[in-house]
C-alpha positions in Angstrom: 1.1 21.7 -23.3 2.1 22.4 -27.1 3.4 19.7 -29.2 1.6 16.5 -27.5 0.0 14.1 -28.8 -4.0 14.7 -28.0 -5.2 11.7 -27.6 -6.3 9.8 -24.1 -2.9 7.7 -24.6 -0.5 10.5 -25.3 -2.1 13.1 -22.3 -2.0 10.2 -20.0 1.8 9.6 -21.2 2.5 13.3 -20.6 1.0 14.0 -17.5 2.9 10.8 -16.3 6.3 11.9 -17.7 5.4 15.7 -15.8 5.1 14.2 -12.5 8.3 11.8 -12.6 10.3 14.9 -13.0 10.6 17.6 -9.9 6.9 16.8 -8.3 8.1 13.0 -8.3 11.7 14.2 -6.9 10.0 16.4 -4.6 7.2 13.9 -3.6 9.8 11.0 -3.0 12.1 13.0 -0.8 9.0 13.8 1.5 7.3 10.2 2.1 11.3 9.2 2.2 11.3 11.5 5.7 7.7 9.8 6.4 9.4 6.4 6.1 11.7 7.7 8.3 9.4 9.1 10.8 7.5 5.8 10.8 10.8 3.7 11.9 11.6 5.9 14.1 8.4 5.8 16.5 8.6 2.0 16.1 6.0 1.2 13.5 6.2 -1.8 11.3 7.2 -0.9 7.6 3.6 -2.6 6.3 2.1 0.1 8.4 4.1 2.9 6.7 2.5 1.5 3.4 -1.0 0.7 4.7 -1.0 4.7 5.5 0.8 6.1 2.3 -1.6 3.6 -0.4 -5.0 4.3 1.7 -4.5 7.5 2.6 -1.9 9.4 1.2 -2.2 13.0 2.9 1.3 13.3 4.0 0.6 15.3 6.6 -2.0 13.5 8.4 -0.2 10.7 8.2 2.2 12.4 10.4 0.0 13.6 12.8 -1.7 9.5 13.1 2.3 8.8 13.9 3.4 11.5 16.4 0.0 10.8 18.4 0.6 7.0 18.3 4.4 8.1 19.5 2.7 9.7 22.5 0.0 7.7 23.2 -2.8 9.3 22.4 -6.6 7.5 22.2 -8.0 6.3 18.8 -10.7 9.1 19.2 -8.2 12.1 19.7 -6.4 10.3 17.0 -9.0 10.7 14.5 -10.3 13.7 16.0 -6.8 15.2 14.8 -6.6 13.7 11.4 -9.9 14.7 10.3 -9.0 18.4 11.2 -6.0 18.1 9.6 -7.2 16.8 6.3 -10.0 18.9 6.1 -8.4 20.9 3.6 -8.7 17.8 1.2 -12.2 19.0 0.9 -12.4 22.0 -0.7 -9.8 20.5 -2.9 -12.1 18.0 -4.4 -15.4 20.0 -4.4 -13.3 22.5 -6.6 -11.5 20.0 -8.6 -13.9 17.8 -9.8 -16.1 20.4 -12.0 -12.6 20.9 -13.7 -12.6 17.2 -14.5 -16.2 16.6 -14.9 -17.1 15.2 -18.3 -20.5 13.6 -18.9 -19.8 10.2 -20.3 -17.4 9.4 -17.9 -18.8 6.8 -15.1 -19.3 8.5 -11.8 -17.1 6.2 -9.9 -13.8 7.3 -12.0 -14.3 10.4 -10.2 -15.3 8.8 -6.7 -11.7 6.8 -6.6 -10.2 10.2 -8.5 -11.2 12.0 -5.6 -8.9 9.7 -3.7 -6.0 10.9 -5.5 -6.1 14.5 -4.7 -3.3 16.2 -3.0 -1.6 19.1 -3.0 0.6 18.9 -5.6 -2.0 17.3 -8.0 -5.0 19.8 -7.3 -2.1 22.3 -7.8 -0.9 21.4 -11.2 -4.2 20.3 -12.7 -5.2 23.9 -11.7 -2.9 25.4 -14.6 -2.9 22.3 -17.1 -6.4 21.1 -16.9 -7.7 24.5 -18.6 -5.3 23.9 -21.6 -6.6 20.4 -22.4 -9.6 18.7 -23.9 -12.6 18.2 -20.9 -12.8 14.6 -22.5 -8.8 13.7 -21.5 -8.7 15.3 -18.2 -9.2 13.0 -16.2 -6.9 10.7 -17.8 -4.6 13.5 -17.2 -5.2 13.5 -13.8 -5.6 10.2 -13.1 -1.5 9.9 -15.3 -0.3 12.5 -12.7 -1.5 11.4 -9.3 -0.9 7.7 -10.4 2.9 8.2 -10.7 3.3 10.1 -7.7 1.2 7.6 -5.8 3.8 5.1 -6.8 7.0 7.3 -5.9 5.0 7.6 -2.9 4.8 3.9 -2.1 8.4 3.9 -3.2 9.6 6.9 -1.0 8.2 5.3 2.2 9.6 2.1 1.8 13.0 3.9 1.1 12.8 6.3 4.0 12.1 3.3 6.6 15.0 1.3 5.3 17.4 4.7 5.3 16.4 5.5 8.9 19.6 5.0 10.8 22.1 5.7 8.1 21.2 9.3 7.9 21.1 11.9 10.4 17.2 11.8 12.0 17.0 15.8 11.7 17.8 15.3 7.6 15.3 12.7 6.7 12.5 14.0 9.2 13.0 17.6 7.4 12.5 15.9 4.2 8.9 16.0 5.1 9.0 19.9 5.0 9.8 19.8 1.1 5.9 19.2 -0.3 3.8 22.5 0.9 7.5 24.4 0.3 6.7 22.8 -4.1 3.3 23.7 -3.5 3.8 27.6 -2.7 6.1 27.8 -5.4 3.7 25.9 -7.9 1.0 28.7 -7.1 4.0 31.4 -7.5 4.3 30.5 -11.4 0.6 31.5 -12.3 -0.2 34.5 -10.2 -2.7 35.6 -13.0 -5.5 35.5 -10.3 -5.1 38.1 -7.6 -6.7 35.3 -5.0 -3.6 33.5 -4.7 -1.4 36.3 -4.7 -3.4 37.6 -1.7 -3.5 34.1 0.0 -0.1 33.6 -0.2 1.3 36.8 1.0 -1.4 36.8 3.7 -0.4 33.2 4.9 3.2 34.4 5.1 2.6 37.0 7.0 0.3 35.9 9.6 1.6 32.3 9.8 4.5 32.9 11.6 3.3 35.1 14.6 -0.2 33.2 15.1 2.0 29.7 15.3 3.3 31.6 18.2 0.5 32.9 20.0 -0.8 29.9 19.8 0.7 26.5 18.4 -2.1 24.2 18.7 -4.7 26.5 16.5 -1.9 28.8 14.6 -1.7 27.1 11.4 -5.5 26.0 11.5 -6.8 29.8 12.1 -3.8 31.3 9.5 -5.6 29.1 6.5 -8.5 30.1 7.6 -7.8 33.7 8.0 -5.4 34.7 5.1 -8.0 32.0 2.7 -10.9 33.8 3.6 -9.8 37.2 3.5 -8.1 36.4 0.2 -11.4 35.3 -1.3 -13.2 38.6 -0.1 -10.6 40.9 -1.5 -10.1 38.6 -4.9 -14.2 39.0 -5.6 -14.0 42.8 -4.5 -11.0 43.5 -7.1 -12.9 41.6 -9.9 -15.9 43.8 -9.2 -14.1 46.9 -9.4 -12.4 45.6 -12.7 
């Protein structure tokens, strides 16, 4: 973050120009195979949109499609969605102290909170620390903003492709977000948390998918997140 300009115009410039470079590439190709997936269960294009601009959790979105695809109720529907976005939670609740700056109005940081994802939380984590409290928001705000946009963008280019590439390209597309967001975490391994979580979710991912498919990935984040936290608060108080 050396050399920028410090002021709210300059930070907000920055964080935008940060997130139209690999998050945006990376963010585009996956809402590209979310377009996709959206043609492809026969979904109108406005839907597609309706999802990504009020929602915007890519992978609850894809959940709210494959159910539709099979015809699930409205209630199992949402039932699914919640559980699946869940993690969006203790997102925000950590987040926001990190933003938090007294003079700002609270509702800035009620329609903030509806810009956080992944690869947002993930990067404010590291440059949020480095900048005034008083601009960060506006960096955050910069950054999500963009990738909202290549978001919008990146639907309406994957329901429009879909056809004209293979379905097993575009669909796998969708794969290339949490694969960014494990190697954002891998680039500041200063705190031994993540290096536990991450090792922990690798390992124990796999097999418990396969024991049991339905709950695997649920009781892995779960598992490996808890267990990191424990061990990360142990190490500190031997340190």
């Amino acid at each position: 973050m050396a050399g920028i300009d410090r002021t709210g115009w300059g930070i907000g410039l920055s964080a935008a120009r940060e997130a139209l470079g690999l998050p945006a590439l990376v963010m585009g190709a996956s809402f590209v195979g979310f377009g996709s997936l959206v043609r492809e269960a026969g979904l109108g294009l406005w839907l597609g949109l309706y999802s990504t601009a009020t929602g915007w959790a890519l992978p609850g979105q894809v959940v709210v499609v494959e159910l539709y695809g099979v015809g699930a109720s409205l209630l199992m529907t949402s039932i699914a969605v919640a559980l699946t976005n869940a993690r969006l939670l203790p997102m925000v609740v950590t987040l926001m102290p990190l933003l938090k700056e007294e003079r700002q109005a609270t509702w800035k940081y009620l329609l903030a909170a509806h810009f956080v994802a992944v690869t947002g939380w993930a990067t404010a984590q590291l440059r949020c620390p480095d900048l005034p409290r008083k601009y960060r928001l506006t960096w955050f705000a910069c950054f999500s903003g963009a990738l909202w946009v290549v978001s919008m963008a990146g639907t309406a280019f994957g329901f429009l492709l879909a056809g004209f590439v293979p379905q097993p390209v575009t669909l796998g597309l969708v794969f290339l977000n949490p694969l960014y967001f494990m190697l954002v975490f891998a680039t500041d391994l200063r705190q031994r948390a993540k290096v536990y979580a991450l090792c922990a979710g690798a390992a124990l991912g796999p097999p418990l998918h396969l024991l049991e498919p339905d709950w695997g990935l649920m009781a892995t984040g779960l598992i490996a997140g808890t267990g990191a936290f424990l061990a990360g608060r142990g190490a500190r108080g031997l340190g």
